[in-house]
C-alpha positions in Angstrom: 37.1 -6.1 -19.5 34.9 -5.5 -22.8 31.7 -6.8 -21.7 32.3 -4.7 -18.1 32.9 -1.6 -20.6 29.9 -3.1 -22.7 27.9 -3.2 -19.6 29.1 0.4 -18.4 27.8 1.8 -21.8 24.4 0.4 -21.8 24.2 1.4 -18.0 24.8 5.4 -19.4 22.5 5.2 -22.6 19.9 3.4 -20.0 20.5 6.6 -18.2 20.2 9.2 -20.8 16.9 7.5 -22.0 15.2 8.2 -18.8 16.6 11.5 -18.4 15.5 12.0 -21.7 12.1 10.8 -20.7 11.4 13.0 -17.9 12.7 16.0 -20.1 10.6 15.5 -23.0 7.6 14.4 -20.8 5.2 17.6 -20.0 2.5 16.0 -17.0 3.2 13.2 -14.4 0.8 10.4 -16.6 3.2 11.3 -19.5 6.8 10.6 -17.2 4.5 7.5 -15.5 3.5 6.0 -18.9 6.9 6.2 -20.8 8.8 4.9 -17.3 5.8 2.0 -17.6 7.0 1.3 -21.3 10.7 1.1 -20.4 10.2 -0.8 -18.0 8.4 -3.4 -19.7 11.2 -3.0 -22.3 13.8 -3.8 -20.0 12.3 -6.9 -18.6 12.0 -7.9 -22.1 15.4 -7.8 -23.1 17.0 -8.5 -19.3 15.3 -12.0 -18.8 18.6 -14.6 -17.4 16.6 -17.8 -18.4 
């Protein structure tokens, strides 16, 4: 149950931070470039090897 509660949380802040990123972002190349970065952030931290 913790690490599904664990799970939920980073789900929601994962959520914020993108909601956060299209708010603060003023053109398209500005939302495009900071989605590009967390992306390449999450694959960074998400690898199951």
């Amino acid at each position: 149950m913790r690490k599904a509660g664990t799970h939920c949380q980073g789900v929601e802040s994962a959520a914020d931070a993108a909601a956060s990123v299209f708010a603060e972002a003023d053109t398209t190349d500005a939302v495009e470039s900071r989605l590009a970065d967390a992306m390449e952030w999450w694959n960074r931290h998400t690898r199951w090897e």
